[in-house]
Backbone as CSV, one residue per row, in Angstrom:
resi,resn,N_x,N_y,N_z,CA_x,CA_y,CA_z,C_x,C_y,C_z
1,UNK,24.867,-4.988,2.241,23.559,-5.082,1.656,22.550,-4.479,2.632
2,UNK,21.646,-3.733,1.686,20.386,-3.126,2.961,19.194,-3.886,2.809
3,UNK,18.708,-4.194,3.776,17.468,-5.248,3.305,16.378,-3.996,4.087
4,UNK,15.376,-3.958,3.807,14.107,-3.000,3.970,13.106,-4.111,4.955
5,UNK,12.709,-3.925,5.917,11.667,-4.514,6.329,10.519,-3.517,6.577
6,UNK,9.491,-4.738,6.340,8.312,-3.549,6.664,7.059,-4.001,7.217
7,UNK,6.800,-3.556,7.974,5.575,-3.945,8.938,4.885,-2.623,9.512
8,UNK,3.846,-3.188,9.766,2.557,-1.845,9.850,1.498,-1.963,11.017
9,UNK,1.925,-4.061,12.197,1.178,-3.479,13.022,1.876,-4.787,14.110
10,UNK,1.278,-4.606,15.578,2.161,-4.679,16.789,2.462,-6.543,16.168
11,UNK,1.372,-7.574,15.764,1.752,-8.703,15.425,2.935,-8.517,14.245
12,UNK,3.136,-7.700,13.378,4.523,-8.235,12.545,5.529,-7.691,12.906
13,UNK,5.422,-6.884,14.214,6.754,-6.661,14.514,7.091,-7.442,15.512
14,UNK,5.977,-8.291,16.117,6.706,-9.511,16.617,7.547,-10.489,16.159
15,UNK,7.156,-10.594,14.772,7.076,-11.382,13.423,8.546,-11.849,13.186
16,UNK,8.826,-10.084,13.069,10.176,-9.469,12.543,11.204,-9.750,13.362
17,UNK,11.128,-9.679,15.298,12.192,-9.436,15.722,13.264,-10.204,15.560
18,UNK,12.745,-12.051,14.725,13.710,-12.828,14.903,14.916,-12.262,13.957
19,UNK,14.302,-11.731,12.969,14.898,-11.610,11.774,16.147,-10.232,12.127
20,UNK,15.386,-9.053,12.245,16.168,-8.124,12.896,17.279,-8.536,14.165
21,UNK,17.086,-9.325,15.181,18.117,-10.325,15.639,19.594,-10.570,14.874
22,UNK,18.702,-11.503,13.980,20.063,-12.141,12.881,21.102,-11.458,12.597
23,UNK,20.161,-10.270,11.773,20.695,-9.144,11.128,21.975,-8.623,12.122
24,UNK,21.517,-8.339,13.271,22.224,-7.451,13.998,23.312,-8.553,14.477
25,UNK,23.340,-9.873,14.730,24.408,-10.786,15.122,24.873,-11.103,14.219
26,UNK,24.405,-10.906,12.312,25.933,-11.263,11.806,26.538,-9.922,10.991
27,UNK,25.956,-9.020,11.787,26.576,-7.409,11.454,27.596,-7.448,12.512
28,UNK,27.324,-7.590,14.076,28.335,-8.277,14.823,29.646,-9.091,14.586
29,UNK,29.363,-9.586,14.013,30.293,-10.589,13.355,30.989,-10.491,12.264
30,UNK,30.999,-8.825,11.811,31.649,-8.730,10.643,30.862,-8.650,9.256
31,UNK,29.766,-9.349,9.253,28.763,-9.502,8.520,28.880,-7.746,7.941
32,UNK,28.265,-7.591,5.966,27.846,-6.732,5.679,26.112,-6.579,5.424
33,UNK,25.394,-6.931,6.223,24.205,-6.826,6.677,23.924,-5.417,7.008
34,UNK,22.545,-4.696,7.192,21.919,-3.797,7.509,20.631,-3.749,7.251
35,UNK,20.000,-3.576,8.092,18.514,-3.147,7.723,17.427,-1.950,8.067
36,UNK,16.841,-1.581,7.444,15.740,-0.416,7.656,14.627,-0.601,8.393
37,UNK,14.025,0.072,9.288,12.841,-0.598,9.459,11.337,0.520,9.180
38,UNK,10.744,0.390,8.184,9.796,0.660,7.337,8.047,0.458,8.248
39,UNK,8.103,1.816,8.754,6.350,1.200,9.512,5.132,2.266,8.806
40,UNK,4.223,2.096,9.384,3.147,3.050,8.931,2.435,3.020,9.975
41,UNK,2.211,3.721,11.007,1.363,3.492,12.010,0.086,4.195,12.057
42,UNK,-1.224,3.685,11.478,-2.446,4.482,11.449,-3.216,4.123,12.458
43,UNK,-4.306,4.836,13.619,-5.033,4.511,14.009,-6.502,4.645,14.177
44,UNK,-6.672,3.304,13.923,-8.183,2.717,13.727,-8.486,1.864,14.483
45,UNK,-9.736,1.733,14.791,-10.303,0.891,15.632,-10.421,-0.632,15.274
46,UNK,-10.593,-1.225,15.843,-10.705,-2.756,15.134,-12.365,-3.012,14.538
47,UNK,-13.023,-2.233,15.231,-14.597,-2.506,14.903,-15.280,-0.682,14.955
48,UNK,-16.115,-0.374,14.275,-17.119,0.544,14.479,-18.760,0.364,14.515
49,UNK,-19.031,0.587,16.112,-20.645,0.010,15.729,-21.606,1.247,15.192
50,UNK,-22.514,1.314,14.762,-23.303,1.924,14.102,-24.891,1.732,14.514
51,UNK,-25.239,2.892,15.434,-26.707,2.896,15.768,-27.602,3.198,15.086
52,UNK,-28.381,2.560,14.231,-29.052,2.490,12.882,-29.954,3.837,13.299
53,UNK,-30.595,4.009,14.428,-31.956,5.242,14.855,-31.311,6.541,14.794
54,UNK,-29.713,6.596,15.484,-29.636,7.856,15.212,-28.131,8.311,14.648
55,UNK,-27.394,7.071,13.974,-26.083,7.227,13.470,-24.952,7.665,14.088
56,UNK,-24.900,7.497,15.139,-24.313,7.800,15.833,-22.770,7.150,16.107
57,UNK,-21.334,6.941,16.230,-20.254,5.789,16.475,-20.078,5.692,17.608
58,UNK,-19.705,4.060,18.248,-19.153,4.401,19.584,-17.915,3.914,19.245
């Protein structure tokens, strides 16, 4: 079985590792486990301020 995981930022791939773990110890074990791992990495800032006088971003 393929299970898809998917995460898109540094907290859910903390999220994930237990899970990806598993995966990989009862693929170890004979297990028919597998999984994908599905990201999107965009970067953006967490905040944009906006100087109302001359519009400017920092």
């Amino acid at each position: 079985m393929l299970i898809d995981i998917i995460a898109g930022a540094r907290p859910n791939f903390m999220k994930i590792a237990p899970i990806i773990r598993a995966i990989e110890a009862h693929a170890a074990a004979g297990g028919l486990l597998r999984y994908r791992l599905v990201h999107e990495v965009i970067g953006t800032p967490p905040y944009v301020l906006v100087n109302s006088s001359n519009q400017e971003n920092y």
